[in-house]
C-alpha positions in Angstrom: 14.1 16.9 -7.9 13.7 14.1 -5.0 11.1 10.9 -6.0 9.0 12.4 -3.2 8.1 15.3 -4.7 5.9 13.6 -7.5 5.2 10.2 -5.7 4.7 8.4 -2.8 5.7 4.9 -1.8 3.9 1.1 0.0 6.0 -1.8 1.3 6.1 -5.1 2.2 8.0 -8.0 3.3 8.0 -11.8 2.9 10.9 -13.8 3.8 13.9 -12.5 2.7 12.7 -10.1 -0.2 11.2 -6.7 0.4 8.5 -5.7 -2.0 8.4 -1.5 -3.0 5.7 0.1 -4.7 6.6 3.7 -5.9 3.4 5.7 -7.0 3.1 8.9 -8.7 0.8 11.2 -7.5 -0.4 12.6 -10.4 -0.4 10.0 -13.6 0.9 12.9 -15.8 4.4 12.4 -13.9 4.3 8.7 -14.3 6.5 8.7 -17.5 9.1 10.5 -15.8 9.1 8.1 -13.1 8.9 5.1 -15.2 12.0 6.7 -16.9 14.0 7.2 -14.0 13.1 4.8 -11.8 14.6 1.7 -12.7 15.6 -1.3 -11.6 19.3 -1.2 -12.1 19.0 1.8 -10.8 17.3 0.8 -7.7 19.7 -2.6 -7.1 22.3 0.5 -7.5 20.3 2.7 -4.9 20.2 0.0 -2.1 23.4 -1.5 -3.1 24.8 -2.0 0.6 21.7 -3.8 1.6 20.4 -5.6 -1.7 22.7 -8.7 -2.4 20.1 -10.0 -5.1 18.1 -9.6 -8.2 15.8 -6.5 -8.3 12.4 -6.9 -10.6 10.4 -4.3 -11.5 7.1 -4.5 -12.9 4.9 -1.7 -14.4 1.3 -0.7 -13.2 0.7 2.1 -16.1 -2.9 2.5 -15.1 -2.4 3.1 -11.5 1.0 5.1 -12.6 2.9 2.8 -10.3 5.7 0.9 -10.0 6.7 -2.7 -8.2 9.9 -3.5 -6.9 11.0 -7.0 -5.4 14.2 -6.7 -4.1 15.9 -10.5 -3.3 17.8 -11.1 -0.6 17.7 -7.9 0.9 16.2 -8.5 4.3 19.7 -9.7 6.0 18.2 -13.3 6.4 14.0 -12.2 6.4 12.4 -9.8 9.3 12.6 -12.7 11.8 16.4 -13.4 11.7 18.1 -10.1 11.0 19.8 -8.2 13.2 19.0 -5.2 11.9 16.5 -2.8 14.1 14.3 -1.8 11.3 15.7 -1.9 7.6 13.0 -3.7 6.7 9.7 -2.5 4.9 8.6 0.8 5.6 12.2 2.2 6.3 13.3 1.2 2.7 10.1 2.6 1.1 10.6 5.6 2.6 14.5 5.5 1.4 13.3 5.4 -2.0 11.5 8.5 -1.9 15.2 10.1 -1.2 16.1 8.7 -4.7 16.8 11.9 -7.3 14.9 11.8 -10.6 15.2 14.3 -13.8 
């Protein structure tokens, strides 16, 4: 099944890191998530694009999950080149991720 299917995703952006919160929609699928979605897994996901660290940190009460990806922002928002692989494009990437 895709991540989309049991959760949905917020983003942000400071400097050169990209911040991703994945969310289950129902807490009953947040072990599953939690499970599944992790952050080797995610450095591995966004490996063309992520050239750093990737921290997760877990939210069990709001079933959610917080990603900071480092050094994945070619520069920060200001000085990439990139149109729009910033924020909301790679929280909506994640959602394309395949879960168990």
């Amino acid at each position: 099944m895709l991540l989309r299917e049991i959760a949905h995703s917020r983003t942000g952006d400071k400097g050169n890191r990209a911040i991703i919160s994945v969310i289950a929609y129902d807490l009953k699928d947040f072990p599953a998530i939690e499970r599944c979605v992790t952050a080797q897994r995610v450095r591995a996901y966004y490996a063309d694009i992520v050239k750093g660290e990737v921290e997760r940190y877990v939210v069990p009460h709001l079933g959610a999950l917080n990603f900071v990806l480092h050094d994945a922002l070619g520069g920060g928002v200001t000085r990439s080149l990139a149109l729009d692989a910033h924020g909301k494009c790679l929280s909506s990437a994640i959602l394309g991720m395949s879960i168990e």
